[in-house]
N, C-alpha and C positions, 0 to 999 in steps of 0.2 A: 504494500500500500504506500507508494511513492507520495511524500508531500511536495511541493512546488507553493511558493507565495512570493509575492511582490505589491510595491505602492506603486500605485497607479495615479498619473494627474489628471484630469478632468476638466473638461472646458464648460463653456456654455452653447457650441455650436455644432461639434462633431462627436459625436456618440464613438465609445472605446468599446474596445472589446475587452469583456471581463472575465471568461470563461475558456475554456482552451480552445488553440486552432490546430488543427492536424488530424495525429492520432483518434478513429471513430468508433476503437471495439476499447469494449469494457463501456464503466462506470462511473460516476464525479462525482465527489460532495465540495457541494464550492460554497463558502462564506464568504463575506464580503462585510468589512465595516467602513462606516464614515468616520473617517479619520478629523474631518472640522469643527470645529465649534460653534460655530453661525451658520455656515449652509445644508442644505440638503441636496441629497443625490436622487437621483431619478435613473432606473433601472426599467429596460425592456427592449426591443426589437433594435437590428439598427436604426430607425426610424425614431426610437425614442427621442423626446424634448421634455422640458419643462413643463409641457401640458399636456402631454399626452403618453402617460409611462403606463407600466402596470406595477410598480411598485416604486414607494418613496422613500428613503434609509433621513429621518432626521440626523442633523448633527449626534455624534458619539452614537447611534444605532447601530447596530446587529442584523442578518438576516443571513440563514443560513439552508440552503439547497440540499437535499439527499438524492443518491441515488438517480441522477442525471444520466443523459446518456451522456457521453463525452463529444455529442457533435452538438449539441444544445448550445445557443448563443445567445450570452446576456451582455447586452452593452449599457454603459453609465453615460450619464450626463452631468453636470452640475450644475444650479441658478448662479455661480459665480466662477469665474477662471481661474486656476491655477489651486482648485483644493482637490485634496487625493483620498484613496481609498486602499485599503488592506483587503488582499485580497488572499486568501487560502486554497489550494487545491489538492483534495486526496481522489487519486486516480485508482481504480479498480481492474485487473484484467478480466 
Protein backbone atom coordinates (compact mmCIF):
# COMPACT_ATOMS: atom_id res chain seq x y z
CA UNK A 1 0.00 0.00 0.00
CA UNK A 2 2.26 2.63 -1.59
CA UNK A 3 1.72 6.21 0.15
CA UNK A 4 2.55 9.31 -2.20
CA UNK A 5 1.59 13.16 -0.81
CA UNK A 6 2.35 16.55 -1.95
CA UNK A 7 1.05 20.52 -1.47
CA UNK A 8 -0.46 21.50 -4.13
CA UNK A 9 -1.06 25.41 -5.00
CA UNK A 10 -4.29 26.50 -6.40
CA UNK A 11 -5.51 29.37 -8.31
CA UNK A 12 -8.78 30.82 -8.95
CA UNK A 13 -8.87 30.11 -12.78
CA UNK A 14 -7.53 26.67 -13.68
CA UNK A 15 -8.65 23.69 -11.86
CA UNK A 16 -5.57 21.04 -10.75
CA UNK A 17 -5.59 17.89 -10.65
CA UNK A 18 -5.72 16.20 -7.28
CA UNK A 19 -5.88 12.61 -7.70
CA UNK A 20 -3.53 10.43 -9.68
CA UNK A 21 -2.77 10.42 -13.54
CA UNK A 22 -1.52 7.39 -15.04
CA UNK A 23 -1.58 4.13 -13.52
CA UNK A 24 -5.69 2.68 -13.80
CA UNK A 25 -5.69 -0.88 -12.03
CA UNK A 26 -6.07 -1.09 -8.59
CA UNK A 27 -7.41 1.39 -5.93
CA UNK A 28 -7.02 5.10 -4.19
CA UNK A 29 -7.98 6.44 -0.92
CA UNK A 30 -7.13 10.14 -1.43
CA UNK A 31 -7.40 12.83 1.38
CA UNK A 32 -7.11 16.08 0.62
CA UNK A 33 -6.80 19.08 3.34
CA UNK A 34 -7.16 22.84 3.07
CA UNK A 35 -4.04 23.98 4.16
CA UNK A 36 -5.52 28.15 4.50
CA UNK A 37 -6.85 29.83 6.88
CA UNK A 38 -9.21 32.33 5.07
CA UNK A 39 -10.11 30.59 1.92
CA UNK A 40 -11.95 27.80 0.77
CA UNK A 41 -11.22 25.18 -1.99
CA UNK A 42 -13.64 23.87 -4.31
CA UNK A 43 -13.27 20.39 -5.47
CA UNK A 44 -14.92 18.52 -8.78
CA UNK A 45 -14.67 17.83 -12.40
CA UNK A 46 -12.03 19.74 -14.54
CA UNK A 47 -14.66 22.16 -15.07
CA UNK A 48 -14.99 22.80 -11.43
CA UNK A 49 -15.02 26.92 -10.24
CA UNK A 50 -16.08 28.76 -7.48
CA UNK A 51 -19.73 28.12 -8.37
CA UNK A 52 -20.19 25.36 -9.41
CA UNK A 53 -18.17 22.36 -7.60
CA UNK A 54 -19.45 19.20 -5.95
CA UNK A 55 -17.71 19.75 -2.86
CA UNK A 56 -16.38 22.76 -0.67
CA UNK A 57 -13.15 21.99 1.94
CA UNK A 58 -13.54 25.33 4.24
CA UNK A 59 -10.29 26.65 5.57
CA UNK A 60 -8.39 23.94 7.82
CA UNK A 61 -11.06 21.03 6.49
CA UNK A 62 -10.73 17.57 5.93
CA UNK A 63 -12.31 15.34 3.25
CA UNK A 64 -11.34 12.13 2.78
CA UNK A 65 -12.13 9.41 -0.57
CA UNK A 66 -12.04 5.47 -0.12
CA UNK A 67 -11.62 3.07 -2.32
CA UNK A 68 -11.59 5.05 -5.63
CA UNK A 69 -10.77 3.76 -8.63
CA UNK A 70 -7.36 5.10 -9.58
CA UNK A 71 -8.54 6.73 -12.89
CA UNK A 72 -11.07 8.83 -10.90
CA UNK A 73 -10.23 12.68 -11.29
CA UNK A 74 -10.69 15.26 -8.74
CA UNK A 75 -9.55 18.74 -9.57
CA UNK A 76 -9.30 21.81 -6.96
CA UNK A 77 -9.82 25.27 -7.25
CA UNK A 78 -9.40 28.12 -4.96
CA UNK A 79 -11.64 31.75 -4.28
CA UNK A 80 -8.02 33.03 -3.98
CA UNK A 81 -4.59 32.54 -5.67
CA UNK A 82 -1.75 31.13 -4.56
CA UNK A 83 -3.39 28.97 -1.39
CA UNK A 84 -2.42 25.13 -1.26
CA UNK A 85 -3.78 21.88 -0.34
CA UNK A 86 -2.32 18.42 1.24
CA UNK A 87 -2.87 16.09 -0.59
CA UNK A 88 -2.54 12.15 0.60
CA UNK A 89 -2.55 9.01 -1.63
CA UNK A 90 -2.76 5.33 -0.77
CA UNK A 91 -2.71 3.26 -3.84
CA UNK A 92 -4.01 -0.33 -3.91
CA UNK A 93 -3.03 -3.02 -6.57
Amino acid sequence: MPLSHSIIELNTSTPELLSIEGDTIGSLNLTIQNLSSSASVFLGSSSVTSSDFAFRLDPGSIISFDSLRKDTEIYGISNTNGESVAVGRFTFS
